[in-house]
N, C-alpha and C positions, 0 to 999 in steps of 0.2 A: 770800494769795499762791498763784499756781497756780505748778504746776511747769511751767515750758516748757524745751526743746529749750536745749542751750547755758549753761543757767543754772549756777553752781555752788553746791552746798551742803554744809551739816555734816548728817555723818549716825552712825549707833551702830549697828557690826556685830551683827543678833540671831539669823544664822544661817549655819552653814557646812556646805557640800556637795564633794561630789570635781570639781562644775562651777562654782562659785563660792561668792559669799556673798551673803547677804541683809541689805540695809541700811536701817533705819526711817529717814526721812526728816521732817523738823522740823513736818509738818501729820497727820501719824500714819501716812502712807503709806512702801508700803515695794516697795522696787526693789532688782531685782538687778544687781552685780558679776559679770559673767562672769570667768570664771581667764583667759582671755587679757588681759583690762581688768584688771589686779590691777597689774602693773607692765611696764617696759618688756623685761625680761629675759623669758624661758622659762619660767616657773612649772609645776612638778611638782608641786609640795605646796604649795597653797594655804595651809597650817596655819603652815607657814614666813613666811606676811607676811603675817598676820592671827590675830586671836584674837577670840573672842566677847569684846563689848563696849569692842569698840576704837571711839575715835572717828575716821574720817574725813575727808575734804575728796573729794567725787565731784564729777564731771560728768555731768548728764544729755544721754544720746545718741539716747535716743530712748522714745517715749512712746505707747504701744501704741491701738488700740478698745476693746481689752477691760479697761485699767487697767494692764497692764503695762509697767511704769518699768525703763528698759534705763540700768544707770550706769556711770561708768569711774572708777576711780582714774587710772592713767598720763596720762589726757587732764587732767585737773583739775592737775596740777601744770605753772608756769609755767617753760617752757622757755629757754632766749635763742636771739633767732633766729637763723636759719642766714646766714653771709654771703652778697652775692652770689656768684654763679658759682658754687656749692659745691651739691650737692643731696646728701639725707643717704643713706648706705646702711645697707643692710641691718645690716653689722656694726658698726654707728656712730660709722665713719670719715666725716670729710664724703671728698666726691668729687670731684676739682677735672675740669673738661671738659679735654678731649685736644683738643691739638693737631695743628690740620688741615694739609696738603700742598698748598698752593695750583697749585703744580706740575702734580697728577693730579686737577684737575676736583674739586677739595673732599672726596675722597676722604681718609678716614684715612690716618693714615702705615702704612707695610710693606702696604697693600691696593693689590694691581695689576686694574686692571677687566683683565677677561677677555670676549672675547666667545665667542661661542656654541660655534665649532667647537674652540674652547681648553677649553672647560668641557668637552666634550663627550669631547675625546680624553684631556683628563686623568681623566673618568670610566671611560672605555674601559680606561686602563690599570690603574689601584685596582683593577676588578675585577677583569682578567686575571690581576692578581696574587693577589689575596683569592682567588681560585678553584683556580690552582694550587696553592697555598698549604695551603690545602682538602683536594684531592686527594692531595699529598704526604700528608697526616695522617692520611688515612681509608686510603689504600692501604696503609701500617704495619700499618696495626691490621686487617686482615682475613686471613684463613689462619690455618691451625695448626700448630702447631711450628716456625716462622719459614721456613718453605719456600714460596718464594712458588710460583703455579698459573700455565703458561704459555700 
């Protein structure tokens, strides 16, 4: 049996690093765990969710030229799928899709299209502001002994 791409296997933790762990593989061959492939969480300390000679269940991800076996723990474990319409986020809340405004051209809700000379003088004024703004700040703080220079 070769090891291909996809497959999943039992393997025996026979090494640990601050970048992962090394795992023997059932034909004497031996691939790494990267600490982000460890689990689905943030892993800090690999030592926390592994120990030498632990057994295993990886997923091989990918399978090097030069014999290097790239594994996952977190992919190897069977997930349930995600429902329709839901895509997963980052913080592993599903995400259900927003509702659109038929009304403004398939535009999200509360987004008013804007065209050019609207964008343009609402730029105009942020910065007029940001600028004075600015100047009020830096003109405090220049002189000595609060007497301002005329």
């Amino acid at each position: 049996m070769s090891i291909e791409v996809g497959s999943k296997l039992q393997g025996k933790v026979t090494g640990i690093t601050n970048f992962g762990a090394f795992v023997e593989l059932p034909e004497g061959l031996t691939g790494l765990v990267h600490i982000s492939e460890v689990a689905d969480n943030y892993v800090k300390d690999i030592n926390d969710h592994l120990k030498i000679g632990d057994q295993v269940e990886v997923k091989v991800i990918n399978v090097e030229k030069d014999g290097k076996i790239g594994l996952s723990i977190k992919k190897a474990k069977d997930r349930p799928p995600v429902p329709e319409g839901e895509q997963q986020r980052s913080g592993g809340r599903p995400q259900r899709p927003r509702p659109y405004n038929r009304d403004r051209g398939g535009e999200p809700r509360g987004v008013v299209k804007e065209n050019f000379e609207q964008k343009m003088a609402r730029f105009l004024k942020d910065s007029e502001d940001r600028l004075s703004s600015l100047k009020r700040n830096t003109e405090s703080k220049r002189g000595g002994r609060g007497a301002r220079r005329g």
